[in-house]
ZAMARGU-4260 file (C-alpha; in steps of 0.2 Angstrom, whole numbers, plus 5000, padded with zeros to 4 digits):
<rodrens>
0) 5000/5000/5000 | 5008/5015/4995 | 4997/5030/5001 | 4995/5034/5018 | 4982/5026/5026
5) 4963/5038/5029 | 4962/5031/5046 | 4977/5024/5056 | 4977/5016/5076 | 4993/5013/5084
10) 4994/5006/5101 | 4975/5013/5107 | 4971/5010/5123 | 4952/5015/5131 | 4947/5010/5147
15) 4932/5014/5159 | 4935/5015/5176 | 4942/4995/5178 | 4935/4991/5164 | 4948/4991/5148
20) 4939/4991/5132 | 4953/4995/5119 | 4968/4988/5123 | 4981/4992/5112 | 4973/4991/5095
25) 4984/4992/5077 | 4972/4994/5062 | 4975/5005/5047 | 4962/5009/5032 | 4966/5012/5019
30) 4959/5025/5007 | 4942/5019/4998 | 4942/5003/5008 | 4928/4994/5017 | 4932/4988/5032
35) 4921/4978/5043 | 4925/4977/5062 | 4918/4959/5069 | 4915/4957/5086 | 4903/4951/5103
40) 4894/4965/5112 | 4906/4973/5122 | 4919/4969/5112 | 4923/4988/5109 | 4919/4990/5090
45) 4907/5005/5093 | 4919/5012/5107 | 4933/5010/5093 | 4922/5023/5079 | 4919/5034/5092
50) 4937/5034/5095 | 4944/5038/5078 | 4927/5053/5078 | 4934/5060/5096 | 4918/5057/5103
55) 4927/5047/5116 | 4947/5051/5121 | 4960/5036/5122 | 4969/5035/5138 | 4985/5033/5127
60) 4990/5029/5108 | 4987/5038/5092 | 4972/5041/5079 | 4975/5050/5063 | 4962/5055/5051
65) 4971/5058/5033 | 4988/5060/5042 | 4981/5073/5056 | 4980/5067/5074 | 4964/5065/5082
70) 4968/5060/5099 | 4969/5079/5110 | 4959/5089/5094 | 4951/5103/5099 | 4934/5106/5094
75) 4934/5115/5080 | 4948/5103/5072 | 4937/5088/5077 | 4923/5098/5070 | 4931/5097/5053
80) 4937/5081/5053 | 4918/5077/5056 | 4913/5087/5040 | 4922/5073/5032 | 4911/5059/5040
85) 4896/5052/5037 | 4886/5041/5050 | 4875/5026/5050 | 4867/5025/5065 | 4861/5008/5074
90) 4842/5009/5074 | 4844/5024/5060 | 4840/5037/5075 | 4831/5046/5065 | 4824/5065/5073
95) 4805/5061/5077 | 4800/5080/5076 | 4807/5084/5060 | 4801/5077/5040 | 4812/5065/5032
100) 4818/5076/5020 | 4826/5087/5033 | 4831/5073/5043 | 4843/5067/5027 | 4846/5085/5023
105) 4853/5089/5042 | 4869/5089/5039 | 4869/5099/5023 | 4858/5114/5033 | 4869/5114/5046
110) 4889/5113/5037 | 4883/5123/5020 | 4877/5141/5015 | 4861/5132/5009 | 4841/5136/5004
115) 4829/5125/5013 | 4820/5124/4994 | 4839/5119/4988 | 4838/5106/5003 | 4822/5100/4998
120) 4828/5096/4981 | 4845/5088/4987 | 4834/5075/5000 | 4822/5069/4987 | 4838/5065/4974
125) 4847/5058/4989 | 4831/5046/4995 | 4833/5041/4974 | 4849/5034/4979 | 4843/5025/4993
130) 4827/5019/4983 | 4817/5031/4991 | 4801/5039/4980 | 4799/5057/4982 | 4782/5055/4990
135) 4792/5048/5007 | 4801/5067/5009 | 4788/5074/5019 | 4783/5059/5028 | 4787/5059/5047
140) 4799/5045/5052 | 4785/5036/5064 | 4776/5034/5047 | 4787/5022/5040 | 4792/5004/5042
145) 4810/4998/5051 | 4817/4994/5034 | 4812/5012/5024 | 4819/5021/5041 | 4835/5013/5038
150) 4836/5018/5021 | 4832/5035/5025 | 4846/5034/5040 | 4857/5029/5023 | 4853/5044/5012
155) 4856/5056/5028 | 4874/5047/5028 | 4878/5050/5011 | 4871/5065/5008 | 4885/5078/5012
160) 4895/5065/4997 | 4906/5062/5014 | 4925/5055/5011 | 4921/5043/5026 | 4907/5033/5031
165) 4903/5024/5047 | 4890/5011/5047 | 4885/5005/5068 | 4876/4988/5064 | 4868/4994/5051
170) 4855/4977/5048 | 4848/4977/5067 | 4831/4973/5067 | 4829/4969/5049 | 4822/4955/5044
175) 4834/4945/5031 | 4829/4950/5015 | 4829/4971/5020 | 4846/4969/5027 | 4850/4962/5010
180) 4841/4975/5003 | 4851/4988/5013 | 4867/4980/5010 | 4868/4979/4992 | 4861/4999/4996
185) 4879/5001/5007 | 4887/4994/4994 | 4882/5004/4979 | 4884/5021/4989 | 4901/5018/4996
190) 4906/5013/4978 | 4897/5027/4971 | 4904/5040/4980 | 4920/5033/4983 | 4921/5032/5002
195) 4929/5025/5014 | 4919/5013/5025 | 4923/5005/5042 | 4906/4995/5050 | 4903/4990/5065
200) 4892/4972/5066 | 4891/4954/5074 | 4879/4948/5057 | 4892/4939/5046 | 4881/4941/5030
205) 4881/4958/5031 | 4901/4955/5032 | 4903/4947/5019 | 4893/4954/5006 | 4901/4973/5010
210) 4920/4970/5018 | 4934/4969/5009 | 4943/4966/5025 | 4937/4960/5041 | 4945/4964/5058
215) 4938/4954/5072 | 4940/4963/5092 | 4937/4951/5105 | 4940/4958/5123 | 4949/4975/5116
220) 4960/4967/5104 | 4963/4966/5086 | 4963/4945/5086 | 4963/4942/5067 | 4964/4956/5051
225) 4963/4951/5035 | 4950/4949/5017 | 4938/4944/5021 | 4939/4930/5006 | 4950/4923/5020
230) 4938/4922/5035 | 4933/4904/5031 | 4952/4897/5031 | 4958/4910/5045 | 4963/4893/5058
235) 4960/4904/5071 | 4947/4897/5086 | 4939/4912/5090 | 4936/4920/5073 | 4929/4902/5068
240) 4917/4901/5083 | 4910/4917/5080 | 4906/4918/5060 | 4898/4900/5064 | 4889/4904/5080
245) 4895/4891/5090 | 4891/4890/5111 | 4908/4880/5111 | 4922/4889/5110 | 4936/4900/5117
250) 4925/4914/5117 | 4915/4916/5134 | 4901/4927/5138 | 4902/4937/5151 | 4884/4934/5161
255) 4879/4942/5176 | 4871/4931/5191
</rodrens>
C-alpha cells in the first residue's frame, strides 16, 4: 500500500473506570476501503468509531484522520474532521419532530450556505439513491416501516458526498431479505461515492457481502485482520466460533448472576 492510510490506530488504549475496552489496538484503512470490524457485544467496535470521531478520548496511543492526529483535537479541528464523515446510525436514529427530507438534509443545513428549497431538492435525489420515491420526503419518520427508516438513515449518511462513512450495525432489526436489501444499498453508495467505509456488526452476512477486509475485536483486541475471502480458512478458534455461531468455543460470555 503505498498511500497513507485515511484512518490509522497505533497502540490505542480505552478503558472505563476497571474496565479496559481497547487495549492496544493496530488497524490502518486504507483510502476507499471497506472495512468491517467483527466482534461480541462489548467487544469495543462502537467504542473504537467513536474513537477515531473524538467522541470518546483514548487514555493513550494515536488516531489520525488523513495523516492529522485525532487524539487531544480541539473542537473545531474535530469539528472538521467530522465534516468529512458520514454516520449510519444503529436503529437509523432518526429525529422524530422533523420530516424525512430534513432529517437526510441535516447535515447539509447545518455545514453549507444552503436554501431550505435547495435542501428539499438535494433530500428527494438523495432518497433516489437509497430507493426512496419522492412522496416519502415529507413523511414523518414514525410513518414508515423499520426497513424504509434505515434507508432514509442511509441517504442522511451520504448526503454531504462524505470521504468517510461509518455504518453502527447497520442490519439490526431487519428482517433477512431488508438487510439484504440495505446491504447491496451500502454497497452501491460507498462505491458510488468513493468512500471510505469502516462498519461495525456481529451479522456475518452483512460481512461478507460489504467488507473487503474484516477485523475481528474480541476483549479489546485486534485477534485476526485480514480479506475477508480469507475468514473461512483464517485457523484461528475464535474467529471460527464466531462467523459460525457456536456455544463452544474460546470465546466466553460474560453473564451476570
Amino acid at each position: 500500500m503505498t498511500d497513507a492510510p485515511k484512518i490509522r490506530l497505533r497502540d490505542v488504549h480505552k478503558r472505563f473506570g476497571d474496565k479496559i475496552v481497547l487495549d492496544g489496538v493496530d488497524l490502518d484503512v486504507a483510502k476507499g476501503e471497506s472495512l468491517v470490524v467483527i466482534g461480541g457485544s462489548g467487544s469495543g467496535k462502537s467504542v473504537l468509531i467513536k474513537s477515531i470521531q473524538g467522541i470518546l478520548r483514548p487514555e493513550s496511543g494515536s488516531i489520525t484522520v488523513d495523516g492529522e492526529e485525532v487524539v487531544g483535537m480541539g473542537a473545531k479541528g474535530l469539528e472538521r474532521i467530522n465534516a468529512k464523515i458520514g454516520m449510519l446510525f444503529q436503529g437509523a436514529a432518526l429525529f422524530d419532530s422533523l420530516p424525512v427530507w430534513e432529517n437526510v438534509a441535516f447535515g447539509v443545513l447545518q455545514t453549507r450556505d444552503i436554501g431550505r428549497t435547495e435542501a428539499y431538492d438535494l433530500a428527494v435525489d438523495t432518497l433516489a439513491k437509497v430507493g426512496l420515491t419522492a412522496d416519502v420526503a415529507k413523511l414523518w419518520p414514525s410513518e414508515l416501516s423499520g426497513g424504509m427508516q434505515k434507508r432514509v438513515g442511509l441517504a442522511r449518511a451520504i448526503a454531504t458526498e462524505p470521504e468517510i462513512i461509518f455504518f453502527d450495525e447497520p442490519t439490526t432489526g431487519l428482517d433477512p431479505i431488508m438487510a439484504d436489501v440495505i446491504n447491496d444499498l451500502i454497497v452501491s453508495c460507498v462505491k458510488r461515492l468513493g468512500a471510505t467505509a469502516v462498519t461495525i456488526t456481529h451479522d456475518m452476512a452483512s460481512a461478507r457481502k460489504i467488507a473487503d477486509r474484516v477485523a475481528m475485536l474480541y476483549k479489546g483486541k485486534l485477534i485476526w485482520v485480514g480479506p475477508i475471502g480469507d475468514i473461512d480458512t483464517a485457523d484461528n478458534p475464535y474467529v471460527d466460533q464466531f462467523i459460525h455461531g457456536r456455544g463452544d468455543g474460546p470465546i466466553t460470555m460474560d453473564v451476570r448472576r
